[in-house]
N, C-alpha and C positions, 0 to 999 in steps of 0.2 A: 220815663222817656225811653224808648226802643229806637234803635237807629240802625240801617240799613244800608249797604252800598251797592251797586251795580254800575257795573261800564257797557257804554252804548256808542257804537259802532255810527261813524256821521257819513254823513250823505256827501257824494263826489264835489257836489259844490260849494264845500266850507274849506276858508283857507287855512294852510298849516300852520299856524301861527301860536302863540303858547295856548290854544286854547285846548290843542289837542296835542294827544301823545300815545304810546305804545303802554298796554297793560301788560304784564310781564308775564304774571301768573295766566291771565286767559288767551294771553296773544293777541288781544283784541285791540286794534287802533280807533282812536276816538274821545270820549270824555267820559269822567267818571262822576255819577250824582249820588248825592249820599241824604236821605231825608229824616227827619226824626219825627216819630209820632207820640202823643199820645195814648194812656192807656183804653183811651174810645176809638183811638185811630186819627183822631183830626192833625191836619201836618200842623207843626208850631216851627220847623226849619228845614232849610233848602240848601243845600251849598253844591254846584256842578265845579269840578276841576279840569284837568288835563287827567286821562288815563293814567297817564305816570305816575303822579301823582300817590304816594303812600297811602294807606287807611287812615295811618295815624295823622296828617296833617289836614284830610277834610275832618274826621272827627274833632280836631281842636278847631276850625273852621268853625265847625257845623254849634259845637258846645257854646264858642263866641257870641255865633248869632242867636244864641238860644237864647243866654243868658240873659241878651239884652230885650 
C-alpha cells in the first residue's frame, strides 16, 4: 500500500467550520486528502481532514479505514 497526502485550497463558498484549517508547512488554507493505493494503483482509501490537521493522524485515519 503507498499513500500520499496533499492540501487543496477550497472555494470562497465553503464554511469555516472544522472542515477546514491553515496547512502550516504550505501556507495553504483548506483541506487536506490523503489516499492509499495499491501496488496497480486502484484506490482501496480516502480520508479528507482539516489542512491542519498532522500527517500522522490522516495516516491512522486513513490505515483504520484500510484495514476494514
Amino acid at each position: 500500500m503507498i499513500t500520499d497526502t496533499e492540501s487543496v485550497r477550497v472555494t470562497a463558498g465553503v464554511p469555516q467550520a472544522t472542515t477546514t484549517g491553515l496547512d502550516v508547512n504550505k501556507m495553504a488554507p483548506g483541506r487536506k486528502r490523503e489516499l492509499a493505493v495499491d501496488v496497480m494503483g486502484l484506490i482501496s482509501g480516502v480520508v479528507v481532514l482539516a489542512a491542519s490537521a498532522h500527517d500522522s493522524e490522516t495516516g491512522i485515519a486513513l490505515l483504520n479505514q484500510a484495514a476494514e
